[in-house]
ROMIVO-902326 format. One line per field, with one value per residue: z, y, x of N, C-alpha, C, O, CB in turn; residue in three letters. Coordinates in Angstrom, 3 decimals. Each point is the difference from the previous one (the first is absolute). Glycine has a CB too. Layout:
REM residues N
n_pz: c(Z,...);
n_py: c(Y,...);
n_px: c(X,...);
ca_pz: c(Z,...);
ca_py: c(Y,...);
ca_px: c(X,...);
c_pz: c(Z,...);
c_py: c(Y,...);
c_px: c(X,...);
o_pz: c(Z,...);
o_py: c(Y,...);
o_px: c(X,...);
cb_pz: c(Z,...);
cb_py: c(Y,...);
cb_px: c(X,...);
residu: c(ALA,...);
***
This chain:
REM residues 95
n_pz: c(6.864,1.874,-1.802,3.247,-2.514,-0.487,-1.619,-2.829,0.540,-2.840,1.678,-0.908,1.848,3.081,-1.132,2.777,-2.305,1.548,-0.825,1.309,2.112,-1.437,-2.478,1.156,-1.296,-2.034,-1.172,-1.205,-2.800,-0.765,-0.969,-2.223,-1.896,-2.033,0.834,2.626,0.335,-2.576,2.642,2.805,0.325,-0.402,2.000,2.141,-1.037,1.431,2.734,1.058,-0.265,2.325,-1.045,-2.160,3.251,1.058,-2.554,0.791,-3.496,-1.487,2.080,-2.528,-0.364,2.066,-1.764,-3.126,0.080,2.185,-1.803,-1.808,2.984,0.098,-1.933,2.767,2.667,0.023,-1.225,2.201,1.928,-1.766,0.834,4.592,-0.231,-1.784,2.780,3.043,1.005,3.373,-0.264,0.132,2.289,1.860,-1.225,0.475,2.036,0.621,-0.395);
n_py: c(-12.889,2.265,1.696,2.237,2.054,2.467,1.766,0.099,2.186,-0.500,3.857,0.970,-1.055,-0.531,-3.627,-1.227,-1.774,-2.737,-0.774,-2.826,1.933,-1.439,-1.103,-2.796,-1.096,-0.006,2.466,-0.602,-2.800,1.468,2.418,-2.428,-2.155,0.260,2.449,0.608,1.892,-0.296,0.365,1.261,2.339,-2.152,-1.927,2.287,1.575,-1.439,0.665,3.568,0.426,-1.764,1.630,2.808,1.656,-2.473,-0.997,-3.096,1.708,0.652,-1.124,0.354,3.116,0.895,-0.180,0.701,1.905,0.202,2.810,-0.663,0.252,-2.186,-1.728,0.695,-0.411,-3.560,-0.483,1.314,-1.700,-2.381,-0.442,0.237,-3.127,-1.523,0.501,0.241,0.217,0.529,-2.770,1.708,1.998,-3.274,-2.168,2.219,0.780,-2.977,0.634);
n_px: c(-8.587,-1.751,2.504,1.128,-2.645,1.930,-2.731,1.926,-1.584,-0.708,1.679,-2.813,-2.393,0.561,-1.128,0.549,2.152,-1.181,3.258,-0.276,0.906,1.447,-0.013,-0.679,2.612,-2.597,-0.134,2.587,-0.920,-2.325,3.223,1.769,-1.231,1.421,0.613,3.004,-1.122,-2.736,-2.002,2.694,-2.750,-1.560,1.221,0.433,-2.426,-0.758,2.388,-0.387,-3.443,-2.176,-1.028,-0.226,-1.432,-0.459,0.733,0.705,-1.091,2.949,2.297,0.647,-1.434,1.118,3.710,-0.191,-1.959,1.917,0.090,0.947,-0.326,-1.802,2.471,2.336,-0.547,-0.892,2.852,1.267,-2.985,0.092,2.721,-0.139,-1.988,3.601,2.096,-1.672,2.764,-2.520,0.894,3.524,-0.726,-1.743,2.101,1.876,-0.541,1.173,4.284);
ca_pz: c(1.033,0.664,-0.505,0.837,-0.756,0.814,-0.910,-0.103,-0.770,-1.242,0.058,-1.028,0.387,1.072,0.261,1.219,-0.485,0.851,-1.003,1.456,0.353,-0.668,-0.946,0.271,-0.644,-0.834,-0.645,-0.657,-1.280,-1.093,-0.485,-0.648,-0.863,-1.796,-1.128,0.855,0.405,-1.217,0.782,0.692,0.779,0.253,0.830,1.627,0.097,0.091,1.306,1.545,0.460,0.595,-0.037,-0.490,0.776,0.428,-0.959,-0.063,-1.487,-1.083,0.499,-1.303,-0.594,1.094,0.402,-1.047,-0.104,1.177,-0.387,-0.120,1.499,1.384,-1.078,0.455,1.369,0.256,-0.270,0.684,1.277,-0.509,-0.875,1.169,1.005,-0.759,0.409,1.097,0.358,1.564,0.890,0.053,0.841,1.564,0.453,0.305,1.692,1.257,0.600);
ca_py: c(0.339,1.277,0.379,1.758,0.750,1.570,1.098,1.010,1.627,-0.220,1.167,1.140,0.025,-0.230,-0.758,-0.973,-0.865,-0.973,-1.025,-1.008,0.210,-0.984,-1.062,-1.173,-0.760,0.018,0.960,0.666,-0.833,-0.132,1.891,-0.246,-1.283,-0.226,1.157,1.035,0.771,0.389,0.774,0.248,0.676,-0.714,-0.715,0.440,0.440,-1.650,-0.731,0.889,0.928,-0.206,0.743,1.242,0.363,-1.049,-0.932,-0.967,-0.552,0.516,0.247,0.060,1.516,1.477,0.443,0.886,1.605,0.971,0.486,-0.774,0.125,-0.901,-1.778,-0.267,0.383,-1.183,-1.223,-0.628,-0.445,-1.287,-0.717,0.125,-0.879,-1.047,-0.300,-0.280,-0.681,0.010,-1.009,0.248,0.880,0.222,-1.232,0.758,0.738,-0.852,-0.143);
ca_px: c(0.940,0.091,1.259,0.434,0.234,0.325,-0.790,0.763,-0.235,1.028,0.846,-0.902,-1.062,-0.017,-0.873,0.693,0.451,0.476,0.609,0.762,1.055,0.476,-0.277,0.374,0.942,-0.744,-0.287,1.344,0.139,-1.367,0.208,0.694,-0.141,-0.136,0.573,0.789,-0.673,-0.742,-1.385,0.425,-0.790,-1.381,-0.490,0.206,-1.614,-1.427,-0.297,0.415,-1.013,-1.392,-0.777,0.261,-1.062,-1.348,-0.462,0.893,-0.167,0.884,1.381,1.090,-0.571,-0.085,1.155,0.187,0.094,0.706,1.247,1.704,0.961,-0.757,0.414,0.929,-0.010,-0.861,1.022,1.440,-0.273,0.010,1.078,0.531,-0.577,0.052,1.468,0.482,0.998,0.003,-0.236,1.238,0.995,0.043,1.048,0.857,-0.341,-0.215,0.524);
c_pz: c(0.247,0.193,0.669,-1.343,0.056,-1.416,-0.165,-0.438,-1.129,-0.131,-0.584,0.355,1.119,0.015,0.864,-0.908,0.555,-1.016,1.099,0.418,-0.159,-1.290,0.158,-1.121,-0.991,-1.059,-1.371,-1.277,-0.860,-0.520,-0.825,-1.407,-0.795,-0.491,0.757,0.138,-1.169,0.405,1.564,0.596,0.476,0.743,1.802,0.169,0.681,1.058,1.312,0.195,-0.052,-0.273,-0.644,0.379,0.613,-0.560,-0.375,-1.600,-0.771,0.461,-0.986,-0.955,0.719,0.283,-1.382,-0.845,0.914,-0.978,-0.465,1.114,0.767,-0.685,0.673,1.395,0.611,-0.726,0.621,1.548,-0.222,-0.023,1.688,0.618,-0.544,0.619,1.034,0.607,1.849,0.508,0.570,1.051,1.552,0.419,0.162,1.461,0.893,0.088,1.345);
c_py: c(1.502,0.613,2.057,1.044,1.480,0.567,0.721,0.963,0.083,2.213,1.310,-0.086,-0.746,-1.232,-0.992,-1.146,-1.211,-0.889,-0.745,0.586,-0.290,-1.113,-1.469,-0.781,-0.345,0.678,0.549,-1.367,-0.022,1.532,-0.388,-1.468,-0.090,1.008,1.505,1.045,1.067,-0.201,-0.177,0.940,-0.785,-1.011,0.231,1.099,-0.842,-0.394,1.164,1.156,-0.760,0.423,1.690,0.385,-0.402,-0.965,-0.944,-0.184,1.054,0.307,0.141,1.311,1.174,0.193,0.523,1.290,0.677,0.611,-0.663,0.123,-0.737,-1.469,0.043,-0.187,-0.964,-0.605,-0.380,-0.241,-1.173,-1.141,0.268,-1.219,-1.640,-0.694,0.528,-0.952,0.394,-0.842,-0.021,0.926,-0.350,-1.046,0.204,0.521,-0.925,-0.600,0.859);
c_px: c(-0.064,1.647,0.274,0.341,0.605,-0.269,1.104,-1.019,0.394,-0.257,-0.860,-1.379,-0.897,-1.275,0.930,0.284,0.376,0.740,0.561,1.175,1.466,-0.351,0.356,0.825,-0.879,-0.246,1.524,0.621,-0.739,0.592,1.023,0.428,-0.362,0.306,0.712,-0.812,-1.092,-1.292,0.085,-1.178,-1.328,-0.493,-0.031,-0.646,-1.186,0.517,0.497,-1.540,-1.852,-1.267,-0.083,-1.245,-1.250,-0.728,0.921,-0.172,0.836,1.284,0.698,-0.582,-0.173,1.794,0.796,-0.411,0.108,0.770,1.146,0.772,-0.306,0.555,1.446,0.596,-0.785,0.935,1.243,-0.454,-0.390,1.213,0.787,-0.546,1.029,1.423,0.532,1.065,0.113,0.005,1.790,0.409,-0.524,0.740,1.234,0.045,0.025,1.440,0.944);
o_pz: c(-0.900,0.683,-0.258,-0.822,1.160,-1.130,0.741,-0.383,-0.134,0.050,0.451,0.536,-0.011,0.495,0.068,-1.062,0.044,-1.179,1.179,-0.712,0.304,-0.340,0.313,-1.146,-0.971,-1.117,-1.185,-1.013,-1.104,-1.178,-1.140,-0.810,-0.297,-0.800,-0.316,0.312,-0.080,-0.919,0.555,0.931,1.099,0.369,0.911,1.180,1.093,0.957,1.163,0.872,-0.803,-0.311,0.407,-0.437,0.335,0.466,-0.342,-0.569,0.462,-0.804,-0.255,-0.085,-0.403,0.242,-0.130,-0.747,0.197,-1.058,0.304,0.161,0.689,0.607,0.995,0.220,1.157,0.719,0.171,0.852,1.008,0.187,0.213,0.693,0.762,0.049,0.144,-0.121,0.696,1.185,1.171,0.781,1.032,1.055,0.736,1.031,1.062,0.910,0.744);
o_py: c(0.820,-0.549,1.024,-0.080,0.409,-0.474,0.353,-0.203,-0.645,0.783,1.140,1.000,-0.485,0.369,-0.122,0.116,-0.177,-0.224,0.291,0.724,0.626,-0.051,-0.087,0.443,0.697,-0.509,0.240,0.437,-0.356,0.173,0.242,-0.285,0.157,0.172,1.156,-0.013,1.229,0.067,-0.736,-0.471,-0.330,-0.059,-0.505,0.180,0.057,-0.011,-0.379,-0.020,-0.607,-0.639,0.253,-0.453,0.576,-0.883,0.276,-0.652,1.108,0.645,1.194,0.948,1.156,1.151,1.021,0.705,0.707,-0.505,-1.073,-0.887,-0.560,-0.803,-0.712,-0.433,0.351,-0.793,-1.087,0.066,-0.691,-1.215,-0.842,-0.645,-0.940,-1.154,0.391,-1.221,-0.200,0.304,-0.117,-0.317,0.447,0.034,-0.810,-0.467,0.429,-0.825,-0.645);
o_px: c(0.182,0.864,-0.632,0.913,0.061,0.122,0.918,-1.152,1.040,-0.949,-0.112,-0.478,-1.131,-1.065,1.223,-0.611,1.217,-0.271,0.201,0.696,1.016,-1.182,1.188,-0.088,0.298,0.094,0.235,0.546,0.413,-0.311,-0.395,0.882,-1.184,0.920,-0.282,-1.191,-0.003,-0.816,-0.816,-0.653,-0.444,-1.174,-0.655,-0.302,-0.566,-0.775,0.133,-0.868,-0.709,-1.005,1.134,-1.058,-1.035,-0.721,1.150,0.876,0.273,0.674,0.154,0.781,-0.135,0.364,0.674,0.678,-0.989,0.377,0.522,0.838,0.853,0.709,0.134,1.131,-0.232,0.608,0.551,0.887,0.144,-0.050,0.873,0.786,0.226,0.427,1.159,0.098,0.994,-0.140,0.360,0.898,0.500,0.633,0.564,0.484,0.452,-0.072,0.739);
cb_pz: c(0.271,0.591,-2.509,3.453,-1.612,3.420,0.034,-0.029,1.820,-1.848,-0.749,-2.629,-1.968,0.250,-2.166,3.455,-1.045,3.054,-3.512,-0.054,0.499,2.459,-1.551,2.634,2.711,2.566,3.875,3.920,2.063,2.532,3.311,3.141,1.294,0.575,-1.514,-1.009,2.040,-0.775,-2.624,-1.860,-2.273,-1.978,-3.138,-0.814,-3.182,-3.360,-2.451,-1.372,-0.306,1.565,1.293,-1.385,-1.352,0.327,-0.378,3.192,-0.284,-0.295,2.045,-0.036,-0.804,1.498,2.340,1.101,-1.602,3.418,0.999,-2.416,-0.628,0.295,-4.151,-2.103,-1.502,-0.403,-1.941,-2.479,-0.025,-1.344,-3.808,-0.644,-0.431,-2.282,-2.049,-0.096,-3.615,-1.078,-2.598,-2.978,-3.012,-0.690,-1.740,-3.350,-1.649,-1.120,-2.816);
cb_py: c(-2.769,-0.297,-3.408,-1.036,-1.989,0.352,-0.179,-0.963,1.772,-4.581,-2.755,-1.233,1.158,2.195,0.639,0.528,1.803,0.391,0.992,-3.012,-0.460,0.713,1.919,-0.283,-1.472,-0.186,0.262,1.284,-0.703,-1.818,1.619,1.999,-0.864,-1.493,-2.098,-0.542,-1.718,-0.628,0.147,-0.214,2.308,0.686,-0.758,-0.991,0.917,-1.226,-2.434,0.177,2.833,0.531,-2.145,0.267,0.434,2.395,1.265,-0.454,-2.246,0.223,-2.268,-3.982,-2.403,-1.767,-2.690,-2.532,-0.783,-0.817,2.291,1.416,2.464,2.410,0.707,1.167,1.975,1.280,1.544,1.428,2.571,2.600,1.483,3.157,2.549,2.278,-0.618,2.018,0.258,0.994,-1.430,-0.224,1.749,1.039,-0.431,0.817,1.213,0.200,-0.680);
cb_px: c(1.306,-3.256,0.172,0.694,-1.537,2.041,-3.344,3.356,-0.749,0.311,2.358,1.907,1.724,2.253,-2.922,-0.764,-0.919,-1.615,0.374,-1.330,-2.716,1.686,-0.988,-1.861,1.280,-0.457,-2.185,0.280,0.403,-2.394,-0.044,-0.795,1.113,-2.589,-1.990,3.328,2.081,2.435,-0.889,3.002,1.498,1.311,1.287,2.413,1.255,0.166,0.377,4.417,2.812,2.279,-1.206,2.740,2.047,0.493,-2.509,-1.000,-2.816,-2.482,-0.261,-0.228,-0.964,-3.296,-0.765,-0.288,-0.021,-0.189,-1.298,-0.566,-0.535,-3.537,-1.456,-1.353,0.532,-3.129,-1.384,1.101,-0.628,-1.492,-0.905,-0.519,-3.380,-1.906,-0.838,-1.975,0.215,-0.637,-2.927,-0.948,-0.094,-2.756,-1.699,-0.618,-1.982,-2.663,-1.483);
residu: c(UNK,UNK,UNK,UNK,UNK,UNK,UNK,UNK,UNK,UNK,UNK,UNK,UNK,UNK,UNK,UNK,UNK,UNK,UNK,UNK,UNK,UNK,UNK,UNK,UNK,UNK,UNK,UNK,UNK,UNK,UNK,UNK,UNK,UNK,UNK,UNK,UNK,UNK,UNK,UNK,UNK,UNK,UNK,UNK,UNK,UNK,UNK,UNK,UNK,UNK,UNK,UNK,UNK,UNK,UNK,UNK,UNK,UNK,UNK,UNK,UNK,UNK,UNK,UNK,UNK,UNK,UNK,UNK,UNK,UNK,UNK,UNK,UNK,UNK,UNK,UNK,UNK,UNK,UNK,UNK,UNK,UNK,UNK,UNK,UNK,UNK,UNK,UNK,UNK,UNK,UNK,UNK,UNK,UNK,UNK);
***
């Protein structure tokens, strides 16, 4: 499934960072299933991010040796894609 994606910048070593835009109902029960949140980074790692500067291989090792600022800064864009709640403010807006 072809899925909409958006780039980030990560703050320190400015590498580009494609990730979904979203996550599907699916994903978000396989991320939390059985064992909460006790590999939480590692699997939404694996399922959101795409790419790191073009390279789709070692994703999970390349994000972990980022800085510690950029790691953190891909994750909470992660945990922003996980809990998106825009579908809310525009359904809103439309009344």
């Amino acid at each position: 499934m072809n899925r909409e994606t958006k780039t980030i910048k990560t703050p320190v070593g400015q590498k580009e960072v494609v990730i979904n835009s979203y996550m599907t109902g699916r994903e978000k029960r396989e991320l939390f299933k059985q064992d909460g949140d006790k590999n939480y980074d590692t699997k939404s790692i694996k399922m959101c991010v795409m790419s790191i500067d073009g390279n789709k291989e070692n994703i999970l090792d390349n994000v972990l040796d980022m800085h510690g600022k950029d790691y953190d800064f891909v994750l909470d864009e992660i945990t922003n894609t996980l809990n998106d709640s825009s579908f809310l403010v525009q359904k809103t807006e439309k009344k």
